[in-house]
N, C-alpha and C positions, 0 to 999 in steps of 0.2 A: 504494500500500500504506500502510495506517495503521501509525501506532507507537503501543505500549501500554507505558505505565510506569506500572509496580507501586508502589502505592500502598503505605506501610506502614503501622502503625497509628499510628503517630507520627507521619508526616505529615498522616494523613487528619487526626488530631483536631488539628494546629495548623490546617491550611485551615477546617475547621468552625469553631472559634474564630475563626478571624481573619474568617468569613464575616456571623458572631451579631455580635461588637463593630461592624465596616461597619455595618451594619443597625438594632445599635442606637442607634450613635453619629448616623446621618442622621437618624435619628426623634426621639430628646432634642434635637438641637441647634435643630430649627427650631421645640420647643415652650419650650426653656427659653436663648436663646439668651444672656443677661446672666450666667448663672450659667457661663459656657465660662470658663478661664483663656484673655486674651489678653494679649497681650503690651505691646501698645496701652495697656489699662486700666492694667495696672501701671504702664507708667513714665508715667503721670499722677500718680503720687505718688512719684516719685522727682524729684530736687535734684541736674540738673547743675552742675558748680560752675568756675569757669576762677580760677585763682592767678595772679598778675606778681607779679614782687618787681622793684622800682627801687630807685636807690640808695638812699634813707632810709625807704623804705618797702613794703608789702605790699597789693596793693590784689587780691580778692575779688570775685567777681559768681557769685551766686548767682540762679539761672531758676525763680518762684516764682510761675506764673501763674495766678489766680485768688484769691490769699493776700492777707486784709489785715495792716497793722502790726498788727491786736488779737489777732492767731492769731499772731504771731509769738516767741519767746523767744529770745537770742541771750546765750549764758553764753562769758565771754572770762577766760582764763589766762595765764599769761607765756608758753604756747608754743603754744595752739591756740585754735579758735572751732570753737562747738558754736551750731548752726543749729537749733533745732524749731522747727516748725508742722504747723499744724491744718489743711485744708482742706476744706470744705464745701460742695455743689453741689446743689442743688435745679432738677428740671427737671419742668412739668409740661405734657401734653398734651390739651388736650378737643377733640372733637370730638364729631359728633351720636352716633356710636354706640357712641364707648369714651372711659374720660378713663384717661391714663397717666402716672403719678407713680414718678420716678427719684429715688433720696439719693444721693450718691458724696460720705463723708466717708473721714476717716483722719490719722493722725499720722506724721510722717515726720523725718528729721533728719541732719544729717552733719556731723561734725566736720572742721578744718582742721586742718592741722598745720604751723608754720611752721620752718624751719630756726634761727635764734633768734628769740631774746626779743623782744615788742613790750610798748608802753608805753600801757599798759592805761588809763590817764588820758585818752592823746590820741585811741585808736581812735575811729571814728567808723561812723554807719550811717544808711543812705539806702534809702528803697523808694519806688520809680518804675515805672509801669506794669507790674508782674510781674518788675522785677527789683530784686535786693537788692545792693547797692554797699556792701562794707564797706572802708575804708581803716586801716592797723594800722601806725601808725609805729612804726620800730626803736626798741629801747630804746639809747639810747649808752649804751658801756660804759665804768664811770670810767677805765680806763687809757688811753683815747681819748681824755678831756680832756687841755686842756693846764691846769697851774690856776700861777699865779703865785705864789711863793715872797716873801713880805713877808721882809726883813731885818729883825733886831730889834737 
């Protein structure tokens, strides 16, 4: 014996919709497939970023792969580092019966933030093979000096 369930109108027309979007989502995707949000694409322009703090210092590495020093801007404060860049990809493909030409730019950035103060004179910055090593010495704070008292 079959079982029959009553379709309501409210159902039918979510299945219909949900049947049209299927249908028309397999058909765009395989003629436009670059324009799809994936997730992939995106975090090609995002900047993992890893923080250690040692005793005198804060040392930074930043995953910047494809990025020259010239796309680079790096703005430093007494209490944080601000990262932008530029990245720029050109990819082309010929062959005999099509030639296909890819851009993948954009600008991206993330700020640090350190627990205290560093000593904006002595930071320093390093780019090597796509990553970026920045080291940010503590600022000593004068009541951590000791300073020697001259008698007069």
């Amino acid at each position: 014996m079959k079982f029959l369930i009553k379709k309501t109108p409210d159902r039918f027309i979510r299945s219909v919709n949900d049947e049209i979007s299927s249908i028309l989502n397999r058909n765009f995707d395989s003629f436009f497939p670059e324009y799809i949000y994936n997730e992939e694409e995106c975090d090609k322009l995002a900047m993992p970023v890893e923080l250690h703090e040692k005793d005198n210092e804060y040392c930074v590495k930043a995953e910047l792969p494809g990025v020259k020093k010239e796309d680079l801007d790096i703005d430093i404060d007494k209490n944080h580092i601000t990262i932008n860049a530029k990245k720029e990809e050109e990819h082309n493909e010929d062959t005999k019966s099509f030639r296909k030409s890819e851009f993948r730019y954009g600008e991206f950035s993330r700020t640090v933030y350190f627990p205290a103060d560093i000593d904006i004179e002595k930071t320093d910055a390093h780019l090597e093979h796509g990553i970026l090593k920045i080291v940010a010495p503590k600022l000593e704070k004068e009541s951590d000096k000791i300073k020697k008292l001259e008698i007069k």
